[in-house]
PDB file of N, CA, C and O in Angstrom, chain B, residues numbered from 101:
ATOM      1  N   UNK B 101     -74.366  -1.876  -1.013  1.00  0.00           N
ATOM      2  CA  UNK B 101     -74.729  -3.258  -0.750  1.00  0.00           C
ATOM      3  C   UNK B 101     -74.266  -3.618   0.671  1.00  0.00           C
ATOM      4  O   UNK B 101     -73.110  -3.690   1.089  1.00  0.00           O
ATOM      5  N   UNK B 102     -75.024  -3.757   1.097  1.00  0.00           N
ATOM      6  CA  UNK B 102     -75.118  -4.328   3.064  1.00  0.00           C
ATOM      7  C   UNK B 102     -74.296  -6.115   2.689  1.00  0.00           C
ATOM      8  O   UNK B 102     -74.713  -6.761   1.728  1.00  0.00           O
ATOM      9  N   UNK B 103     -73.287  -6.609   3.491  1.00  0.00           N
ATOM     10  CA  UNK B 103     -73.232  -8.167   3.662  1.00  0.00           C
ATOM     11  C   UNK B 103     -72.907  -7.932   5.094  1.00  0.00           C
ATOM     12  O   UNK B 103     -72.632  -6.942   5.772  1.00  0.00           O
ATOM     13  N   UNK B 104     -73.053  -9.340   5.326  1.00  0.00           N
ATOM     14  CA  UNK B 104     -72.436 -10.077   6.641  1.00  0.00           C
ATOM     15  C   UNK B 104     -71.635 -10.757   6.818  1.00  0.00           C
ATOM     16  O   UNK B 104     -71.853 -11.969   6.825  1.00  0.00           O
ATOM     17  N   UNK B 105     -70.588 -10.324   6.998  1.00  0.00           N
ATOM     18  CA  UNK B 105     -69.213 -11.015   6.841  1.00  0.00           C
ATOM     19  C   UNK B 105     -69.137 -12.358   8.298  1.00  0.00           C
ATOM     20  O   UNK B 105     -69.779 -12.149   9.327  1.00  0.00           O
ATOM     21  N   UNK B 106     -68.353 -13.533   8.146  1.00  0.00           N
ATOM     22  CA  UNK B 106     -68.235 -14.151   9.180  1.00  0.00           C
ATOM     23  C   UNK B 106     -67.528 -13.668  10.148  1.00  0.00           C
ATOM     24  O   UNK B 106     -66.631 -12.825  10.106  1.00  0.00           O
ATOM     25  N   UNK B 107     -68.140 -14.460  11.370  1.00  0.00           N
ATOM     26  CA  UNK B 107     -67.239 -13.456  12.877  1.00  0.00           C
ATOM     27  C   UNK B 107     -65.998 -13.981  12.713  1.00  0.00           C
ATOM     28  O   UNK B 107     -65.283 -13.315  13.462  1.00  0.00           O
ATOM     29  N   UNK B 108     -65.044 -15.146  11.922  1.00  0.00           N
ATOM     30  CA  UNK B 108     -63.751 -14.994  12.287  1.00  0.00           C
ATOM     31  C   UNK B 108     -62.995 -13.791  11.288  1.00  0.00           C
ATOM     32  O   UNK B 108     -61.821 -13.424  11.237  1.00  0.00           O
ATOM     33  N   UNK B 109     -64.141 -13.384  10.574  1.00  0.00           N
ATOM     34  CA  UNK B 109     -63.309 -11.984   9.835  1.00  0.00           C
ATOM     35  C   UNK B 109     -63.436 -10.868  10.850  1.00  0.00           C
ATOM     36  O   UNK B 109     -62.483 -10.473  11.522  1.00  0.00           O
ATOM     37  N   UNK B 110     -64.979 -10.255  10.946  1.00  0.00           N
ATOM     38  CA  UNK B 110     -65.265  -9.445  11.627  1.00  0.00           C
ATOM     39  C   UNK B 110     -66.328  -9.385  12.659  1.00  0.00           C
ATOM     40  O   UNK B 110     -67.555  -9.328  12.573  1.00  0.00           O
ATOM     41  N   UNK B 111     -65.384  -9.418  13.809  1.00  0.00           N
ATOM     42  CA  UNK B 111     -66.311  -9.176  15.320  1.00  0.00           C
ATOM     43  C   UNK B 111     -66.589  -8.139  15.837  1.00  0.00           C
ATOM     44  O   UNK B 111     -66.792  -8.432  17.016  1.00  0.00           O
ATOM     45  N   UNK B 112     -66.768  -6.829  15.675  1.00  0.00           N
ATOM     46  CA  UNK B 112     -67.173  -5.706  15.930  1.00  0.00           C
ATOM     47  C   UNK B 112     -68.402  -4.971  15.394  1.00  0.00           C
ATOM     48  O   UNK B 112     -68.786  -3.885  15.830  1.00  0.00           O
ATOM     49  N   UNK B 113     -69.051  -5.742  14.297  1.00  0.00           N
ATOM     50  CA  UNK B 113     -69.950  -5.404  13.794  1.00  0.00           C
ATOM     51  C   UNK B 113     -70.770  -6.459  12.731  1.00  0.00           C
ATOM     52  O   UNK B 113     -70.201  -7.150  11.886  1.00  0.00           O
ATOM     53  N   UNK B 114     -72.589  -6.407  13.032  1.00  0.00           N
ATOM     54  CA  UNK B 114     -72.686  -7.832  11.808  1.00  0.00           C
ATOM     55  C   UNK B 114     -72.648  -7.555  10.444  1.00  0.00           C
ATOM     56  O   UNK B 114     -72.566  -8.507   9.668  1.00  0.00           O
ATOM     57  N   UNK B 115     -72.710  -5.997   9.860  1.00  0.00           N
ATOM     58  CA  UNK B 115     -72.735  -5.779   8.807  1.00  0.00           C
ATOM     59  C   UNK B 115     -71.990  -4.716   8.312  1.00  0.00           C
ATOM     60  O   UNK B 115     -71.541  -3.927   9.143  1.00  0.00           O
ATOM     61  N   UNK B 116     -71.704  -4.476   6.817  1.00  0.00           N
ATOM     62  CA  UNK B 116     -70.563  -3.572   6.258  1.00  0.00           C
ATOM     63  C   UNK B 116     -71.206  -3.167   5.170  1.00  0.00           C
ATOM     64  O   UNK B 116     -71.995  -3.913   4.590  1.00  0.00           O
ATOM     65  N   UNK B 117     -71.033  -2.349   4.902  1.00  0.00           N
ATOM     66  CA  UNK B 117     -71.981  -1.266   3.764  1.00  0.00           C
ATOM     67  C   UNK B 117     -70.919  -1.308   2.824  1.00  0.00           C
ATOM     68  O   UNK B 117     -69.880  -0.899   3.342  1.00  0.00           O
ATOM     69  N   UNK B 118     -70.771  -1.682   1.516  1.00  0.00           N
ATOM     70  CA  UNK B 118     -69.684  -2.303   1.212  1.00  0.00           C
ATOM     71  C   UNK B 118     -69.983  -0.610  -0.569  1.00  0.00           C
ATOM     72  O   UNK B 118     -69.011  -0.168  -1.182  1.00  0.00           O
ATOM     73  N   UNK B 119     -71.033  -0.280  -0.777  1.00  0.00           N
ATOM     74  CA  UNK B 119     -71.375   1.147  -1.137  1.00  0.00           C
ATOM     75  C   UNK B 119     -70.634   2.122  -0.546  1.00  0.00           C
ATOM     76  O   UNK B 119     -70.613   3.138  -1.240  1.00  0.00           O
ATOM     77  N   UNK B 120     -69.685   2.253   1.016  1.00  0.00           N
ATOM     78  CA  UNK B 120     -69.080   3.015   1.406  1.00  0.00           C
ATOM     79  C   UNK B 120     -67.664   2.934   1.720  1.00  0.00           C
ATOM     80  O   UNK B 120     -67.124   2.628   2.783  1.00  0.00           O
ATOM     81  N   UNK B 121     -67.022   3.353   0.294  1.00  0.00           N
ATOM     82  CA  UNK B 121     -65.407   3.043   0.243  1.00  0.00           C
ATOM     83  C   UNK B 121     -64.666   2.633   1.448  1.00  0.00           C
ATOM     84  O   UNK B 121     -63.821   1.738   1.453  1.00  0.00           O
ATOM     85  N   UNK B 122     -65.076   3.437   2.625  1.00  0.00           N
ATOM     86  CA  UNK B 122     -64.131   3.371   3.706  1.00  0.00           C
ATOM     87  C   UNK B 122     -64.270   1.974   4.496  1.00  0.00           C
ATOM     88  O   UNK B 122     -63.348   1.304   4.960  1.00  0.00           O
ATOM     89  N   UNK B 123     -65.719   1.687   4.537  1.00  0.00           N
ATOM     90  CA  UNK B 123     -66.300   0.075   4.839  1.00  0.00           C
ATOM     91  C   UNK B 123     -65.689  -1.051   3.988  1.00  0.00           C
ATOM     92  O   UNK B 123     -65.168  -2.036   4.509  1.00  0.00           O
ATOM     93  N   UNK B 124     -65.775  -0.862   2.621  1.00  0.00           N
ATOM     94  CA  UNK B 124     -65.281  -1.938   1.432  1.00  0.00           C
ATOM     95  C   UNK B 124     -63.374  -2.217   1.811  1.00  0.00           C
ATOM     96  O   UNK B 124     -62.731  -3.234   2.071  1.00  0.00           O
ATOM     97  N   UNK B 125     -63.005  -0.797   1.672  1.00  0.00           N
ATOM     98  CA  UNK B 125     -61.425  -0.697   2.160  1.00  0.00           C
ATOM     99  C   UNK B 125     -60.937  -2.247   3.499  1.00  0.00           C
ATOM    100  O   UNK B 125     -60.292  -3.290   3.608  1.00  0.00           O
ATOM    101  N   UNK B 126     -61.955  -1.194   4.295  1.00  0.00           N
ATOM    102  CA  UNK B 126     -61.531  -2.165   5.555  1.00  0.00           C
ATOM    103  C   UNK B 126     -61.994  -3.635   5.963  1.00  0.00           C
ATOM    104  O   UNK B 126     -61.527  -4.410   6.798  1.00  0.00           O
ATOM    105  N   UNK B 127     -62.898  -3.734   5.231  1.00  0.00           N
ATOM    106  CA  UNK B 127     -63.195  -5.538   5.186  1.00  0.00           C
ATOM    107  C   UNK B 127     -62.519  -6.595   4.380  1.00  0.00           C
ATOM    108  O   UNK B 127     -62.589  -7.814   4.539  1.00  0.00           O
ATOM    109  N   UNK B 128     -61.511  -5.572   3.029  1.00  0.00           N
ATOM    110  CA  UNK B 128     -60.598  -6.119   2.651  1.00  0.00           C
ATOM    111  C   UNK B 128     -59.590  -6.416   3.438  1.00  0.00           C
ATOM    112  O   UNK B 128     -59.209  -7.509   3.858  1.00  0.00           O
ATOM    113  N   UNK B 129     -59.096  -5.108   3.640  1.00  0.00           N
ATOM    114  CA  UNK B 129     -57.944  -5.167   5.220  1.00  0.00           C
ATOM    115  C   UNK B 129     -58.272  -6.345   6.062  1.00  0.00           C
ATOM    116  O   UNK B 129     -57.572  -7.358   6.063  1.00  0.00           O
ATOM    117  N   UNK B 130     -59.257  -6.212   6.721  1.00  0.00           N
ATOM    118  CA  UNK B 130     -59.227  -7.824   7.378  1.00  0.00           C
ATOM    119  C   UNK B 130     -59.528  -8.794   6.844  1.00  0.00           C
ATOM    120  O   UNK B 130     -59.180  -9.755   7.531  1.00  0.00           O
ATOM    121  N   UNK B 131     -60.118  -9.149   5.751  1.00  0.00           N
ATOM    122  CA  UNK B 131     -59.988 -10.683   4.932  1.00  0.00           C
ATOM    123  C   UNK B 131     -58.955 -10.831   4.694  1.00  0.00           C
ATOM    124  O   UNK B 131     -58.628 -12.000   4.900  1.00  0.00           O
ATOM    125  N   UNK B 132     -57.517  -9.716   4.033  1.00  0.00           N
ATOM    126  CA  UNK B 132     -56.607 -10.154   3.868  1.00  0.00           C
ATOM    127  C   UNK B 132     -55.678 -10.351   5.081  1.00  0.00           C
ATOM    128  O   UNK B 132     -54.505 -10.650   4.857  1.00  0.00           O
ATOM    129  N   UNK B 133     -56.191 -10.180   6.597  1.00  0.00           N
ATOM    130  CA  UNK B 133     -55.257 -10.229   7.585  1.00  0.00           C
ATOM    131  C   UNK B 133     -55.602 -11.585   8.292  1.00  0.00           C
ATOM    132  O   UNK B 133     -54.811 -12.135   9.059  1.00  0.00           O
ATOM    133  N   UNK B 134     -57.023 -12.159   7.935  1.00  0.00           N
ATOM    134  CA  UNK B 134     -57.739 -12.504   8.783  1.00  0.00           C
ATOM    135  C   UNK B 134     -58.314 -13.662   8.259  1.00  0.00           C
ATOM    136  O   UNK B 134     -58.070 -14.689   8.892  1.00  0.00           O
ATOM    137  N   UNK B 135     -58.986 -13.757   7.309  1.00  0.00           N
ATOM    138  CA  UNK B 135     -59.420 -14.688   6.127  1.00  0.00           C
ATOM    139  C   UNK B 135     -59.065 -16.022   6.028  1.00  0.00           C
ATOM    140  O   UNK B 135     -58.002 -16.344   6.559  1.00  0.00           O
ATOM    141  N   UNK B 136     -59.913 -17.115   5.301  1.00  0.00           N
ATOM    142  CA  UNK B 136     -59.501 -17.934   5.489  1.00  0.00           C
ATOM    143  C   UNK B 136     -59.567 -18.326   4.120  1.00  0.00           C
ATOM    144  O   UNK B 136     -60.245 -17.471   3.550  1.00  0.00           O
ATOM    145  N   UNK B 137     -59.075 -19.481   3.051  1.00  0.00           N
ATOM    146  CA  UNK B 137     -58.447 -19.756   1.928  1.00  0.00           C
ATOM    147  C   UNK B 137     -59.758 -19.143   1.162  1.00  0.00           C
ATOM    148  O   UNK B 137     -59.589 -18.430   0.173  1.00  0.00           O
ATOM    149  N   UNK B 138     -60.856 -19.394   1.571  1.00  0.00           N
ATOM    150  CA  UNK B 138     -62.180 -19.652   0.911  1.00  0.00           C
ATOM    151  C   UNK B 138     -62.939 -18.105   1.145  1.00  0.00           C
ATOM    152  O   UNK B 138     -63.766 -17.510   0.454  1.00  0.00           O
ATOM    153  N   UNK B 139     -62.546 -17.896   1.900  1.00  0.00           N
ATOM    154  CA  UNK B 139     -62.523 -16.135   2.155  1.00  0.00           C
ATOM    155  C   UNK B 139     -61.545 -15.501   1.017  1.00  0.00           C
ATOM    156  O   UNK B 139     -62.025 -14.816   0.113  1.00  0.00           O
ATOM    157  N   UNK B 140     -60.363 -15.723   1.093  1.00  0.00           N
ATOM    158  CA  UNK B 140     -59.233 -15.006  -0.204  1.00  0.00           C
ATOM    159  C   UNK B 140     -59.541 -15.479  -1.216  1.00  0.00           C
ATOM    160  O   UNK B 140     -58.948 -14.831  -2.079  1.00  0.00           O
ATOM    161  N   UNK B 141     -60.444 -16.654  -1.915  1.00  0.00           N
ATOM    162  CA  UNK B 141     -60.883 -16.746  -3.160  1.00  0.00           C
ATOM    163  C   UNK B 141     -61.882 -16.129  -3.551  1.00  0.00           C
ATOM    164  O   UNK B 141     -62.005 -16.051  -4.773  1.00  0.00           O
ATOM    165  N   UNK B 142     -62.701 -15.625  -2.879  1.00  0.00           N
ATOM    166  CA  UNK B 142     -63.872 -15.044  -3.068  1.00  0.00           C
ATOM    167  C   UNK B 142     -63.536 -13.452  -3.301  1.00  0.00           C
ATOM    168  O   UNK B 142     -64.547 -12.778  -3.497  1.00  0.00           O
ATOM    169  N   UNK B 143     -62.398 -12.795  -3.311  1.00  0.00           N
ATOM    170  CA  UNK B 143     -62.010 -11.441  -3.603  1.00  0.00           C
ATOM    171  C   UNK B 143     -61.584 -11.369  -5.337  1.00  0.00           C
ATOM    172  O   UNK B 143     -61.273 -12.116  -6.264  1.00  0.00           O
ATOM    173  N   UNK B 144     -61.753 -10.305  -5.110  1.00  0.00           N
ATOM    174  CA  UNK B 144     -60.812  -9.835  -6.735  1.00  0.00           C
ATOM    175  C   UNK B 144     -59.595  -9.380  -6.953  1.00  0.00           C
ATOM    176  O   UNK B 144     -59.385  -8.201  -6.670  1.00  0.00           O
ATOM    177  N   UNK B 145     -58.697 -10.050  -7.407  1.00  0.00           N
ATOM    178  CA  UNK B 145     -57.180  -9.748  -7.458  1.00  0.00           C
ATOM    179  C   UNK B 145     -57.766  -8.372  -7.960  1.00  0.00           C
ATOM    180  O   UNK B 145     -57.195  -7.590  -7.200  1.00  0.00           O
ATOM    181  N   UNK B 146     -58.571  -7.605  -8.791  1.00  0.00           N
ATOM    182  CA  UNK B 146     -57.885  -6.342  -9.322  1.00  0.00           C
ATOM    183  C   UNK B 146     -58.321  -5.467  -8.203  1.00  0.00           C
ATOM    184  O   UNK B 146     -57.648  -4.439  -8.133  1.00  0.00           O
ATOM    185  N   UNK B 147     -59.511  -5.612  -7.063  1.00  0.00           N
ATOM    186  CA  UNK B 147     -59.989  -4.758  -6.045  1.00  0.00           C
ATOM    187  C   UNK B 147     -58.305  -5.176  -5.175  1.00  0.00           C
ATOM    188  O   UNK B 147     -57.774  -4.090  -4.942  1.00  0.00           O
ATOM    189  N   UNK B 148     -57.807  -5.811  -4.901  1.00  0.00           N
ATOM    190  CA  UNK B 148     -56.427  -6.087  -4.119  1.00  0.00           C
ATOM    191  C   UNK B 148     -55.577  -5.101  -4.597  1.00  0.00           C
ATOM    192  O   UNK B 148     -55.168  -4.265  -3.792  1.00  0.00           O
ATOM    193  N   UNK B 149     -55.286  -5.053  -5.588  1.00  0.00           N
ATOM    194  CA  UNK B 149     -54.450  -4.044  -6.645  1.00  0.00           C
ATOM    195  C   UNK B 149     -54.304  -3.021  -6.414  1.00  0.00           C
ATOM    196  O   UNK B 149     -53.273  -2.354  -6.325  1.00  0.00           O
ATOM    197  N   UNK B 150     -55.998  -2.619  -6.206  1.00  0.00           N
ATOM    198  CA  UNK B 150     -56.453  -0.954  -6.938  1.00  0.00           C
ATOM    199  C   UNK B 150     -56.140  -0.786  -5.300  1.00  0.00           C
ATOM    200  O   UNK B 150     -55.348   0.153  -5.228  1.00  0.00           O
ATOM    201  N   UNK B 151     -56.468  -1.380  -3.718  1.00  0.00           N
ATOM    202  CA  UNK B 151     -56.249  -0.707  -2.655  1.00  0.00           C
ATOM    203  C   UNK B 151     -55.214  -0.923  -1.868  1.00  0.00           C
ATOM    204  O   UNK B 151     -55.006  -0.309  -0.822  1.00  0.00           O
ATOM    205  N   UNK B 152     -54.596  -1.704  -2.279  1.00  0.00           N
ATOM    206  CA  UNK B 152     -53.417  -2.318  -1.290  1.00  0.00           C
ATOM    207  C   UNK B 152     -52.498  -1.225  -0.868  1.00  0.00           C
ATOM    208  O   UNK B 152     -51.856  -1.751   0.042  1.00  0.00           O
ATOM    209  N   UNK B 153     -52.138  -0.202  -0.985  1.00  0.00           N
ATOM    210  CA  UNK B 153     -51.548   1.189  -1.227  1.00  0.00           C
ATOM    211  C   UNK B 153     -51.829   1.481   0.396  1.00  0.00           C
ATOM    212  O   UNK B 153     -51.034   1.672   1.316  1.00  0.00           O
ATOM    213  N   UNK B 154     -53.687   1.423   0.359  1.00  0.00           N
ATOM    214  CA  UNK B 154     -53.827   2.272   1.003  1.00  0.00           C
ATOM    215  C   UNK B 154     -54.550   1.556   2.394  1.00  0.00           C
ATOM    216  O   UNK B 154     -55.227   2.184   3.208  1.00  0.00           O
ATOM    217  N   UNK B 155     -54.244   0.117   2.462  1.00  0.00           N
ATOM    218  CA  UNK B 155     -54.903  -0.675   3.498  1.00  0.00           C
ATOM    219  C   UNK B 155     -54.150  -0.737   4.551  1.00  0.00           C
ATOM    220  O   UNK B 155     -54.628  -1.176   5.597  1.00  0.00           O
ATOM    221  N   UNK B 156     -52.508  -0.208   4.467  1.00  0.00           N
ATOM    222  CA  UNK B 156     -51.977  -0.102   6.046  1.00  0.00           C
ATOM    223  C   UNK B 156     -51.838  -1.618   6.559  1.00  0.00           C
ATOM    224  O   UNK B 156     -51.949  -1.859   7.761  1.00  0.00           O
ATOM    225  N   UNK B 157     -51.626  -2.498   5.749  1.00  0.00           N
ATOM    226  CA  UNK B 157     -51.231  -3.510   6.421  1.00  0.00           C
ATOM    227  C   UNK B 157     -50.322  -4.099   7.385  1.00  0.00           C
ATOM    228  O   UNK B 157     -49.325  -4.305   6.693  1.00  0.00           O
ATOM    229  N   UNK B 158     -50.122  -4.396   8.265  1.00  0.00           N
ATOM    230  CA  UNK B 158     -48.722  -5.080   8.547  1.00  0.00           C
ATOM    231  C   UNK B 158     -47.850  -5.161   7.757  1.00  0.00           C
ATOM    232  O   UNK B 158     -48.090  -5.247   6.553  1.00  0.00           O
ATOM    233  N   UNK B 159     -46.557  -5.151   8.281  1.00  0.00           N
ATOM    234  CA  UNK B 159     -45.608  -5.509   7.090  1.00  0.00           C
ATOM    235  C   UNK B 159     -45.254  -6.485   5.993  1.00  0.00           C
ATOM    236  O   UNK B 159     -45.197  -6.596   4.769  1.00  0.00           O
ATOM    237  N   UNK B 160     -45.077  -7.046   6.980  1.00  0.00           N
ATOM    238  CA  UNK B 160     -44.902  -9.017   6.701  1.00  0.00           C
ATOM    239  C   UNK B 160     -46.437  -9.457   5.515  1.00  0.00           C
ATOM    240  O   UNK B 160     -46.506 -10.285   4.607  1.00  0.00           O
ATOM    241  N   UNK B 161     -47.236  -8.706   5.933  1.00  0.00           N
ATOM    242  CA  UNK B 161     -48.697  -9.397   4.926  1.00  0.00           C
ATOM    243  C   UNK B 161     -49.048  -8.473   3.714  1.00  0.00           C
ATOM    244  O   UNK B 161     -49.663  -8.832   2.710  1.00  0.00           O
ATOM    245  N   UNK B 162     -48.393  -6.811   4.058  1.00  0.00           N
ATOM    246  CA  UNK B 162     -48.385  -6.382   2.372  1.00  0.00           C
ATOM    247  C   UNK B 162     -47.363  -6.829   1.942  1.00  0.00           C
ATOM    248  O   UNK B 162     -47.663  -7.424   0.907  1.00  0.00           O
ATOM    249  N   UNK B 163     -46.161  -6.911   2.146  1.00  0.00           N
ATOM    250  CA  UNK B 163     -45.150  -7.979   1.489  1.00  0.00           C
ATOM    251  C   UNK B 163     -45.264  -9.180   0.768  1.00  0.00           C
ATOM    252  O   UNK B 163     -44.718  -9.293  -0.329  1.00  0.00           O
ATOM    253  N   UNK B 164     -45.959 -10.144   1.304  1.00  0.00           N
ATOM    254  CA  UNK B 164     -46.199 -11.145   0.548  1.00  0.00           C
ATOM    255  C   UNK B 164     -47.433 -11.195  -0.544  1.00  0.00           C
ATOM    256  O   UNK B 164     -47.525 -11.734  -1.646  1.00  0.00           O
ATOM    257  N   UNK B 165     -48.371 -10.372   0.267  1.00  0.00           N
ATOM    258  CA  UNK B 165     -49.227  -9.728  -1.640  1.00  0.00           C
ATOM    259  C   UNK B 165     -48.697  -9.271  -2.240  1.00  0.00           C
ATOM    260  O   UNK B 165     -48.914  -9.687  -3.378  1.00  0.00           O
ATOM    261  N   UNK B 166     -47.619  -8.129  -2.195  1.00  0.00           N
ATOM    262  CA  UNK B 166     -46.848  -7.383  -3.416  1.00  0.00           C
ATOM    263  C   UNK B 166     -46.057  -8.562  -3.788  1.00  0.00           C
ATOM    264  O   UNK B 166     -45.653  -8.314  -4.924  1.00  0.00           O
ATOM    265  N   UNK B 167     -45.650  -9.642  -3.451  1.00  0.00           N
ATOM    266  CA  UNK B 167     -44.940 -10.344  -4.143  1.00  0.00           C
ATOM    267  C   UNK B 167     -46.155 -11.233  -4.908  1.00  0.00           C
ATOM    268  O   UNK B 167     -46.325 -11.177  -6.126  1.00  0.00           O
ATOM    269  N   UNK B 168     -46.672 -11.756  -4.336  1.00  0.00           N
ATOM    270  CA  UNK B 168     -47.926 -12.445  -4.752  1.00  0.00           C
ATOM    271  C   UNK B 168     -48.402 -12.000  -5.972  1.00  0.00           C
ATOM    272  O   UNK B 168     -48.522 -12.829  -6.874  1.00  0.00           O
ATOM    273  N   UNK B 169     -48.813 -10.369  -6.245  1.00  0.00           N
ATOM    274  CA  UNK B 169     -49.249  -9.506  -7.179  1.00  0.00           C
ATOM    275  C   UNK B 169     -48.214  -9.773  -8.321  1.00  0.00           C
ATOM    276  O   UNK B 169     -48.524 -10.226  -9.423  1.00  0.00           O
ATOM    277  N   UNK B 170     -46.934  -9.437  -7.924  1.00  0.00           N
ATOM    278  CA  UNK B 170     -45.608  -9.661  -8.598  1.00  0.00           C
ATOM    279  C   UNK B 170     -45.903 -11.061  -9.403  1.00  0.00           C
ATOM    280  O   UNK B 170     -46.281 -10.879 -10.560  1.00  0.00           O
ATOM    281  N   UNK B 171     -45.816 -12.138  -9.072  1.00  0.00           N
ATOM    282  CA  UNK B 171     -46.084 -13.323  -9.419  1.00  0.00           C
ATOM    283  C   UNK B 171     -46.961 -13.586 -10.425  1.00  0.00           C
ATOM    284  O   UNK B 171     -46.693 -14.212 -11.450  1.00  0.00           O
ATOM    285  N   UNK B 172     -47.907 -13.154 -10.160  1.00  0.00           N
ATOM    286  CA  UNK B 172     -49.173 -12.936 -10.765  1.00  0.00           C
ATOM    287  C   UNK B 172     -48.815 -12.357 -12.451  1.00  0.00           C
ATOM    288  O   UNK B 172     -48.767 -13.097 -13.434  1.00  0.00           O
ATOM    289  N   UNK B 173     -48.597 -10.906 -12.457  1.00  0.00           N
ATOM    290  CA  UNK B 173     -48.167 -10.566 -13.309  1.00  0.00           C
ATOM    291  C   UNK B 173     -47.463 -11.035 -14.000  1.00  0.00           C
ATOM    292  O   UNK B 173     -47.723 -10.651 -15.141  1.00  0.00           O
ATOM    293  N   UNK B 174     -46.171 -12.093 -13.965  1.00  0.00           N
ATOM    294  CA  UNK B 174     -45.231 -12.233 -14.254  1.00  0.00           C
ATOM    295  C   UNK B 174     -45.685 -13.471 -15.065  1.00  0.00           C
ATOM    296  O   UNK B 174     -45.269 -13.793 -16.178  1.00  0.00           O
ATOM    297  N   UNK B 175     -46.565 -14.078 -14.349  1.00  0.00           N
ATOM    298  CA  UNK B 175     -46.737 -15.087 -15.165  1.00  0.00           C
ATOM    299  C   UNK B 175     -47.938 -14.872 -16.119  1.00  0.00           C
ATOM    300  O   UNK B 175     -48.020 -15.641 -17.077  1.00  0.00           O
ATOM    301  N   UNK B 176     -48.955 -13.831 -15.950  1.00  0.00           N
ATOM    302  CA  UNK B 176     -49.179 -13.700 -17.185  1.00  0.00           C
ATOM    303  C   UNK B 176     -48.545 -12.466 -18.681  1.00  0.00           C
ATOM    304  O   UNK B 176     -49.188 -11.941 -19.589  1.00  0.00           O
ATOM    305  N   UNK B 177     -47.563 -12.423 -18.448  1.00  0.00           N
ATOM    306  CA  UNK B 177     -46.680 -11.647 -19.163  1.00  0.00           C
ATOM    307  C   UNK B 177     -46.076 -12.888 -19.871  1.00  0.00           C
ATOM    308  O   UNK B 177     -45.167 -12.751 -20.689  1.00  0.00           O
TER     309      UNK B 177
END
């Protein structure tokens, strides 16, 4: 599936093949670096989950999703 993400996510390109893991990976990576409230609602906590491992974030911003995630869980436990 082809989208077009907005340019304050991504300016290097108008479209992301979102069929090609390595494309899907990295448009997460920048919604979650980059994004704006209405951008981070529109994701799926469990696609966050399943890649966060492997998105190489900054420090400071996988930190506060793993706590975030943390949270999450906790309260539905």
């Amino acid at each position: 599936m082809i989208v077009h993400p907005p340019r304050h996510i991504v300016w290097s390109t108008d479209t992301v093949n979102l069929s090609d893991p390595f494309q899907k990976r990295w448009l997460l990576c920048q919604i979650l670096m980059h994004g704006r409230a209405e951008d981070i609602r529109a994701l799926r906590i469990e696609d966050i989950k399943a890649e966060l491992d492997q998105l190489g974030l900054p420090e400071d911003i996988e930190s506060l999703w793993r706590r975030y995630l943390e949270y999450l869980d906790a309260r539905n436990h």
